[in-house]
Each structure stands twice: as C-alpha cells, then as structure tokens.
N, C-alpha and C positions, 0 to 999 in steps of 0.2 A: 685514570682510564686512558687506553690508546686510541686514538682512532685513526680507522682506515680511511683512502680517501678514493674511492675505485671508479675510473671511466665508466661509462653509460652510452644509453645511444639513445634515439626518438623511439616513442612505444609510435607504431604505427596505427591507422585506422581511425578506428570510433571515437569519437571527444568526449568528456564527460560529461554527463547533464545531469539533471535531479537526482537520478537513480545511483549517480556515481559512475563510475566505470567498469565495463560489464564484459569479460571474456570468456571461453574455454578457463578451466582449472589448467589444462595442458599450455596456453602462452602465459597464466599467470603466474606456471613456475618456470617459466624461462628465465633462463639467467637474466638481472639485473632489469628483470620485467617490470615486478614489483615493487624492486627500488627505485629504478627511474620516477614513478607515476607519488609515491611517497615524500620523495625528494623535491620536486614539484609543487607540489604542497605546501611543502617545509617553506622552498624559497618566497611560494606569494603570501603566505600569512606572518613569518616575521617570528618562528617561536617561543626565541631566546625568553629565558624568564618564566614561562608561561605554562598553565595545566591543561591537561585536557584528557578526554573517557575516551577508554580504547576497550570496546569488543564487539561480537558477530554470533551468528547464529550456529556455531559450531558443524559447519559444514567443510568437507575437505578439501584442508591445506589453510584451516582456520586458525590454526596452534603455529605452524613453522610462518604464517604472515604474520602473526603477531608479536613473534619472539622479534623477526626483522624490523619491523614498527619498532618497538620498545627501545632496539638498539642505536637505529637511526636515530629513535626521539633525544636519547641521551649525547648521541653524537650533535646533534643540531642544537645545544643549548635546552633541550624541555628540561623544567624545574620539575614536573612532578606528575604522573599521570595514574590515572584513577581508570581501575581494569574488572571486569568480571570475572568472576572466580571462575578456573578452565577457560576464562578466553569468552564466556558465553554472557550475552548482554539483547535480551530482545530489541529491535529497532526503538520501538515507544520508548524501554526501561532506559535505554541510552539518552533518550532525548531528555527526559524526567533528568538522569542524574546530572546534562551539562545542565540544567534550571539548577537544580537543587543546589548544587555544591559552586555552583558562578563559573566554571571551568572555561574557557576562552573555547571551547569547540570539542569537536569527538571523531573520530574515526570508528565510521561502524563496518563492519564485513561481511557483505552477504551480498547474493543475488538474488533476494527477495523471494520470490516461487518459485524460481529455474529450479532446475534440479542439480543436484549436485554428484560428487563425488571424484575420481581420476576422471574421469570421461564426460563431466558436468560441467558447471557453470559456480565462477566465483565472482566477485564481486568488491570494492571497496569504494565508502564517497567518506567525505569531507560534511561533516553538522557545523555551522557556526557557533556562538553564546547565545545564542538564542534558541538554542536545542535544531532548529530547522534545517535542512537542507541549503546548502550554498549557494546564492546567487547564481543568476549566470552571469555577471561581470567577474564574479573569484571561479567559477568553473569555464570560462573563456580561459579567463588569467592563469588557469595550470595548466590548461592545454597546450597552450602557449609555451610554457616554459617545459614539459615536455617534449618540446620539437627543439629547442635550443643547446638544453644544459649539455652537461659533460662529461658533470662526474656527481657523485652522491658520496657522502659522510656514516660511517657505520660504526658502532663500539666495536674494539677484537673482543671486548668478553661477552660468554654468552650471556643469553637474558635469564633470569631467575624463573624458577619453576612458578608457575601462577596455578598452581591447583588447591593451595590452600589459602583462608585468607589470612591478612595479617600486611607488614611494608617492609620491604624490601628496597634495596639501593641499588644503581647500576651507573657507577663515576657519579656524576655529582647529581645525577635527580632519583629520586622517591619514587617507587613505587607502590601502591596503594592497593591490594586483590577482595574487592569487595564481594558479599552476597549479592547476586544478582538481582535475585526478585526480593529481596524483604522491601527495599525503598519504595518498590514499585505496589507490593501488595498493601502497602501502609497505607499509599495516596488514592489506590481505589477503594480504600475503608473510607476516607474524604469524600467522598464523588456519589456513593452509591452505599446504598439501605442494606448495609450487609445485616441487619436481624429480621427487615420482612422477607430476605431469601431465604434465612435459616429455618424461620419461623413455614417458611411456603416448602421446602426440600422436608422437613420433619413432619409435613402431612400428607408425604407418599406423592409430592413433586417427583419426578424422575429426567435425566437428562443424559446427556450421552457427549461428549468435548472429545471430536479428534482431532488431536495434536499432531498429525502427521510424520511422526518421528523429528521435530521440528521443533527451536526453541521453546516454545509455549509451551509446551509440557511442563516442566518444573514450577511454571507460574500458575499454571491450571490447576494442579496436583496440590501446592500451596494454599490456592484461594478455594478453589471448587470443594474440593475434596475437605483438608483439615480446616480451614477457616468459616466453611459456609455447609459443612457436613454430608456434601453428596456424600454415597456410600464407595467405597472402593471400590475401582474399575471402571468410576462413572465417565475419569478421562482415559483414554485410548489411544494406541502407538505412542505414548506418553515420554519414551525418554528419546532424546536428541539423539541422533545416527550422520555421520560425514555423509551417508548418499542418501537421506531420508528413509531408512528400509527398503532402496531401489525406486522408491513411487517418487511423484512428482509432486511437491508442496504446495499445490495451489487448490485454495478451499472454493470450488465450484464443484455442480453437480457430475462433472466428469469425472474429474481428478481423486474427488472425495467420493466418488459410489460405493465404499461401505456406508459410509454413514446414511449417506440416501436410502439405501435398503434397508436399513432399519430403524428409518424412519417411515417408510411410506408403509406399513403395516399396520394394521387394526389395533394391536396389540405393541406399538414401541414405545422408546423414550417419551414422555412430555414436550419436550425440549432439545434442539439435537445442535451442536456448531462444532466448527471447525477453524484453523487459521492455518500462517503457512509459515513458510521456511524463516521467516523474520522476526513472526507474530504482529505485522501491522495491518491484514487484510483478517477477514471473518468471512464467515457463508452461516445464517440462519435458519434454522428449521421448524417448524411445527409436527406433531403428530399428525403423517399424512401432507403436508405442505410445505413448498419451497419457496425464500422471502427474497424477491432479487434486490439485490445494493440497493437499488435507486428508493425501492419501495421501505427499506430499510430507512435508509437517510431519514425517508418523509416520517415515519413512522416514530425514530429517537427523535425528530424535530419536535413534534405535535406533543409527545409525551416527558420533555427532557423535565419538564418541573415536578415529575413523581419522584424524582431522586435530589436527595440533600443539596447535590452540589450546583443545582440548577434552578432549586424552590425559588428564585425573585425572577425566574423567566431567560429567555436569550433572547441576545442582540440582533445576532442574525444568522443567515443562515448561507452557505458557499454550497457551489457544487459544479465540477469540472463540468462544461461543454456536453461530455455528453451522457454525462449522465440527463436518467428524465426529467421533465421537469415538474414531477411528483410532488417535491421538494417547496417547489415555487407558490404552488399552493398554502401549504401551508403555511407560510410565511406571510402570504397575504391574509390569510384567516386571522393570524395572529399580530397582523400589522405591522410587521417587521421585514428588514430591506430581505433583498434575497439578488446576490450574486452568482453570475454567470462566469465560471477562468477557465485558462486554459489547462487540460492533464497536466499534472504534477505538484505535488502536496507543500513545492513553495510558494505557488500563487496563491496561496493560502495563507501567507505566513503573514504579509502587510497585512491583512486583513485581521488579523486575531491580533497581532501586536498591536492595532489600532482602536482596539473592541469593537470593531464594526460587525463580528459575527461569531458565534458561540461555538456553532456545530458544522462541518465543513464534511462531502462526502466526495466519494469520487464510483465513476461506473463502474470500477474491477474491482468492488469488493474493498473498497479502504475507508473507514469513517473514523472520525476523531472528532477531539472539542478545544478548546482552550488552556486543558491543564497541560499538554503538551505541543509540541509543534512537526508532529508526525501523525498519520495512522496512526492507529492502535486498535486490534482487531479485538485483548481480551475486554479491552471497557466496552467496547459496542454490545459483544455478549453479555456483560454485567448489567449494564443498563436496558438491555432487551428484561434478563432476569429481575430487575426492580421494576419495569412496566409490568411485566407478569403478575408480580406480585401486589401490586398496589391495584392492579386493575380487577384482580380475580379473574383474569379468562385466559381461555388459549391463545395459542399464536392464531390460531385461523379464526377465534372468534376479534379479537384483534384485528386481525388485515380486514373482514369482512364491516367492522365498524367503521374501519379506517373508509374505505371504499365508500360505504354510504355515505358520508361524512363529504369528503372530497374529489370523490367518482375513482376509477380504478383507468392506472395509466399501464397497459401492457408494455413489456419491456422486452429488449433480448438481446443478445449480443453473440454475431457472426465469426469466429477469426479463421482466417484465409492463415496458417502458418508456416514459414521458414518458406514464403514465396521468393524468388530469386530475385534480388535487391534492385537489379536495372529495371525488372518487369513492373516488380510493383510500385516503382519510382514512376515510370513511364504511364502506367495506371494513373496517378495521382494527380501526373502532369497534364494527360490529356483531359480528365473529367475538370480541372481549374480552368484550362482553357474554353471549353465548353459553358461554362456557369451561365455566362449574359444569354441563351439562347436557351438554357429550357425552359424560366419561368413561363407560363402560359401551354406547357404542351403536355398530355396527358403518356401517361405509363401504367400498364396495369390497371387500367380504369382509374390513377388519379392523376389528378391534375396539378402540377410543378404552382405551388406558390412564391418560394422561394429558396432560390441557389446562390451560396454563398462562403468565401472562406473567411474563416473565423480569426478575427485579427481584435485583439484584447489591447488597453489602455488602463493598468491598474489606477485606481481611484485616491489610492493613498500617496503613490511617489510618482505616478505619473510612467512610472516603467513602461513600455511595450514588447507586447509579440503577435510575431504575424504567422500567417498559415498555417495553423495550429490545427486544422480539419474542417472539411470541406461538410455544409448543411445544406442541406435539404428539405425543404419542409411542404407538404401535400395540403390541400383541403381535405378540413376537419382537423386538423392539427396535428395531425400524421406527422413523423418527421425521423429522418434516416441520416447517419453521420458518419461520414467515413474518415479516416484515420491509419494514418503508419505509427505503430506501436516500434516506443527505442527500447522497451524490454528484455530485447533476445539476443542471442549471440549469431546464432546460424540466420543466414538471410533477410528476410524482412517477412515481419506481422501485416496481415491487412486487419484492419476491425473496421464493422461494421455497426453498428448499434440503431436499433431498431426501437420506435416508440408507435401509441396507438392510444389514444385520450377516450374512456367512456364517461361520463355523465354521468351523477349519482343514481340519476333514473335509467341509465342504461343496462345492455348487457353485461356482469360485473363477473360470470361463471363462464368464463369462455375459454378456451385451452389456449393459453399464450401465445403459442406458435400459430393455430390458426388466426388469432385476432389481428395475426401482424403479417401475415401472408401474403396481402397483397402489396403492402410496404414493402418486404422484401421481394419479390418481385420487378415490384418499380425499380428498386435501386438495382437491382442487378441488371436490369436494360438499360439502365443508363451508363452505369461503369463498366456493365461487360465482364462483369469478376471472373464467372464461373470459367467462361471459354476462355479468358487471358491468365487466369491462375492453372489453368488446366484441371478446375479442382469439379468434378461432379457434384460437392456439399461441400459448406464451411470445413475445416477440422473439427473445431471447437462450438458447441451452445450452448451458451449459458442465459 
C-alpha cells in the first residue's frame, strides 16, 4: 500500500465537544477539511495496532467521509475496523458494537437532528472503548492538534465498496462490513419482553414509528414490524434519505407534526413515536396525548423493572440540569440516589461505569440505561411498549397514574434559534452578571428564590465544569433555565426550559403552556429574550 502524505491547515472555529464537531456539509467537504479534524484524532489516541467501528447515519456526504476514514485509518497504522453495511450504524448500534466486540473506540457520523443534505449539516465525533463519547481532556487534545499539524497520511488506493457485508483488506488492515441492526436487535431481545409486546400488538395494539427518513428505519422495520409483528406500514418514512426527505430529523411536536396529527384524533394509533437523524433521541405519544422527555424519564424510571432487563431494580437515576425534576421524585420514592449533570450524555458516562445509576435522561428528547453508553431513542420506545404491556393501560392512563402517584411537573422548552452569536453571548453574560441581585425580587408576580450558574463536580473522578446554564428558581418551585445550545451550525441557540410543580392534590388537567405562563414570563423580564433576540415568540415549543 502507498501512502500519501498531503499538507493541511487549522479547521477554523468551533472546538469539538460531546456532539463531536458540527458544520455545514459545504466546509465539510472543503478540501482537506475532513482530513485535517480525522488526522487529529489519529495523532491524540495513538492508532497503530488497534480496532475501531466506523459509521453514521447515512446523511450527505456520509459514503465519500467514510471511504476517506478508512483510507486514513489504513494509512495511520489501524489493524482493523468494523463498519456498517452502506456506511449506516445508528449512534446507540455503534456504541453497543465498540462494547460488544472490545474495539478501542468508533467514529460515528452524523449531526444528530440538524438536517442534512448539500445545504445541511454534517457531523463526526470520536467514542472511546467505552462505547461513550470522548472526554473533554481527548476533545481539548484534538482541538488542539488541529490548530498545529501539517500534514495528514492517506492510502492512494481507494477504499473498498462497503455495501455488502463480508472483510475486505486495504494494505495491511481488515475491513470488517457488518449488519447493522441485527446486534442491536438481539440486545433489545435482552432488555425488553419482546412476547408481552407480541402478545399486546396480536390483540389489535396499534402504533404508528416515524422514522423520519432517518437511521431508525431499518431497526424499527426489523424489530417493530418482523420481530414484534406490527402490521406493515406501522413504521413510516422508513427508509434513510442524505436530506431526511427534505424535513428536519428532530422527533418533537414541531418537527414530527405528521405523526402528531394522527395521533391526536379519536380514532388513531394506540401508540405513536418517533426518532431522529441518529436514532439516539424519541418523542412519545399516546392516543390523543404528548409525553415530554422529562416526564418520559420519570416514567421508564418508576416502571424500569416490568422489563427483564431491569426485574432486580435500578441504581439510580441521572438527568441533565435541565431537564425537570420529575425524575427526582421518583427516585426518592424508590430510595435511590438521583443526580443532577451538566447537558451532554458523557456526564453520564462516570456514572454508569460506576453503577451509580441505571437510567440517565436528558431535556431534548434523549434517554438511555446502562446497556450502552449513549442515548438510544429505539429502547426508550421498547420499554415505553413493555410498560404498556405489562401494565394493561394507555399512555394517558399511565401519565394520569403517574401524576397521582407523584404530582404532575409541567414542562416546556423555548428555543430562541440561529440568534446572532455576539447577541446571544452578550444575553448570557449580562443575566450572569446580574444573578447576586435578583434573589428576593418579584417578576410576573413571582418572587426570585434563587439565581444561579450551574457549576457540576462529577462524584466519581472529581472532574469539573463550570457555567453550564444559568437557574432560576421561583416560589413554589417554579424554575426556569436558560442555556446556549452547541448543537447548530448557524449562530447561536438560546433554550429556555421552563418547569411548574403541581401536587398530587393539585390541578393535574391544565394546558401546559398555560401552567407555565407565568414562569415564562418572569424569565423573559429578566433576560430581556424577546426585544434582544428580536424574536416576537420562541421559534421552537416543545
């Protein structure tokens, strides 16, 4: 094998975090764009020798980054790397195979929800052996060496067609083109009652899975459909598209409003979810009713031991900042710790490799447990579908027990998007400034108990991170959290998330948005959104 050895320059900009590094598809195929950030890599983790899972959610320019991958890996010493047949490897399925097979780490590909295609958003991070997401000391450390290097290492031959499976060679390392979902559908046979589903779908259960043109399709279509015997058709926009079918992969009531409409009908599915461009986020539904994340979380928490994989109970329980603290409840009912981290699903990761907690969620729609070290948006649905079935009732008979049970925590979440990066910086900086002076003053008729930024001390290794989102909390336990989202390419996210605590005796039927009104409200007179965003209404409610 020959290899090239071609000059480079610094990728400018954004640094990598959790999410991995996140552009336009237009600078990710700039020349030597992709290589640089790859190379990088290569040099802080040491490959020589070594395996590792490579694939993405088949969005564009998923196929030509990965032929490039492959080639570098070969050029840089990798012994052997384990690929998804077509390139396609849902975020979870990837994390599952670096467990399964001991692989030293993964390259997965994707922007998660952005949308994609020429004029889209792509995507690639770095997984450890731990299936997880990369530190931030190893996502500093390639940042870093993206501002330095020089030059990057590439085979001149091309990479072998990965469409079928079976191993292939490229100079001296293995290529490996595995079934994507069979590993994955095997370990949710582990985890979850797949004959009380069969057994609940074959008595005119009905449900309705859109896959958003988005990995999850083939794994949905696999498990839903031939495995668990929905009827055909039961998943939707089912097969993977480079621009998601045009739509935007993110399973919220926006984004997903087919599936909302035919749910909120007298006459629809049972059962209604969705995931996104990754498959590591879900959106849950009932006939007639929408379940938000948070209430989600609390809900697989309280219920996780109707399914196999969790009949001796859980440890405990995670849940980013700002998600509600729904969650918290029931942890104390069940006597089990319950953790507070900052957004991003590897302050997660101490904590599960520690067993200090089973089930971890996050406010956008991400929940997961211990068998991986990611989101996973199809098990959340699986294990919603084994609550169902073990419990005999709807989803809204469900939430409404849930509620008496542990009172109903209104939820919602504002997003201010593609605000102009200085503004919303400048937003974030003056309300931090401000903190020591409002506890004690009233907005919106409530009264500031406490303002705060949220600075975390992981429990396990002692890690830190600071100013991770600025709280708010009201009398009655009201409480508002604002936050700059690193998810987007264009500008800056503002998120707002919005909570309201009732009481098992309280009012439990109240239209979410008004329950939380005058919370939002408050926080808007404090931070000024609407006149400094210029925005008349959030973009986004979820």
């Amino acid at each position: 094998m020959q290899i090239k050895t071609r000059a480079t320059r610094p990728i400018e900009g954004q640094k990598p975090g959790t999410s991995g590094l996140r552009k336009t598809t237009e600078v990710f195929s700039r020349p030597d764009f992709l290589q640089n950030y790859v190379q990088a890599i290569f040099n802080t983790i040491e490959p020589a020798g070594r395996t590792y899972i490579v694939g993405g959610d088949g969005r564009y320019f998923n196929d030509i980054a990965i032929a490039k991958i492959l080639r570098m890996a070969a050029a840089n010493g990798v012994k052997k790397i384990i690929v998804g047949r077509g390139g396609l490897l849902s975020t979870p399925a990837a994390s599952h195979l670096i467990r399964k097979y001991g692989t030293d780490g993964g390259f997965i590909l994707s922007a998660s929800h952005n949308p994609g295609g020429p004029k889209g958003d792509f995507g690639l991070k770095y997984n450890t052996e731990t299936g997880g997401p990369a530190a931030e000391a190893i996502t500093d450390a390639i940042h870093a060496e993206t501002q330095t290097l020089t030059e990057y290492h590439i085979a001149q031959e091309d990479a072998p067609e990965i469409t079928e499976e079976g191993t292939f060679t490229l100079g001296n390392m293995t290529i490996e083109v595995v079934d994507p979902v069979a590993d994955y559908a095997d370990l949710m046979e582990t985890l979850i009652d797949f004959d009380a589903i069969r057994d609940l779908i074959s008595r005119g259960f009905t449900l309705r899975f859109d896959a958003m043109h988005a990995v999850t399709g083939p794994y949905a279509v696999e498990i839903l459909e031939r495995r668990l015997g929905a009827k055909h058709g039961s998943v939707v926009n089912r097969r993977p598209s480079p621009d998601f079918g045009g739509g935007h992969p993110d399973p919220n009531p926006v984004w997903a409003k087919d599936l909302v409409d035919h749910m909120m009908v007298p006459d629809g599915p049972d059962f209604g979810a969705a995931s996104d461009g990754d498959g590591d986020r879900n959106m849950i539904m009932g006939q007639g009713i929408y379940v938000t994340p948070s209430d989600s979380l609390a809900v697989i928490a309280a219920n996780a031991h109707l399914a196999p994989g969790y009949a001796d109970g859980i440890a405990g329980i995670a849940r980013s900042m700002p998600t509600s603290a729904a969650a918290d409840r029931v942890a104390e009912a069940l006597g089990i710790a319950a953790h507070q981290t900052p957004t991003g699903w590897k302050f997660f990761g101490t904590l599960l490799d520690a067993g200090q907690v089973t089930i971890c969620g996050e406010e956008s729609a991400g929940t997961g447990s211990s068998h991986v070290r990611e989101k996973d948006g199809l098990w959340a649905v699986l294990l919603w579908l084994n609550i169902i079935a073990a419990r005999g009732q709807s989803v809204q008979q469900i939430m409404e027990d849930h509620w008496g049970r542990f009172g109903r925590t209104y939820y919602s979440r504002h997003d201010y998007e593609a605000v102009d990066s200085d503004i919303a910086g400048t937003i974030m900086d003056d309300l931090r400034a401000a903190l020591e002076t409002l506890p004690g003053k009233s907005f919106a008729g409530l009264t500031v108990t406490e303002a705060r930024d949220f600075d975390y001390t992981d429990p396990v290794d002692g890690s830190t991170a600071t100013s991770q989102g600025i709280i708010l909390g009201f009398e009655g336990g009201a409480r508002a959290v604002l936050r700059l989202s690193g998810t987007g390419t264009q500008g800056a996210t503002i998120r707002l998330y919005l909570e309201n605590h009732e009481k098992p005796t309280g009012n439990l039927r109240q239209d979410p948005q008004k329950a939380l009104e005058r919370v939002a409200r408050a926080a808007d007179q404090i931070a000024d959104l609407e006149k400094r965003t210029g925005r008349s209404a959030p973009d986004v409610v979820t």
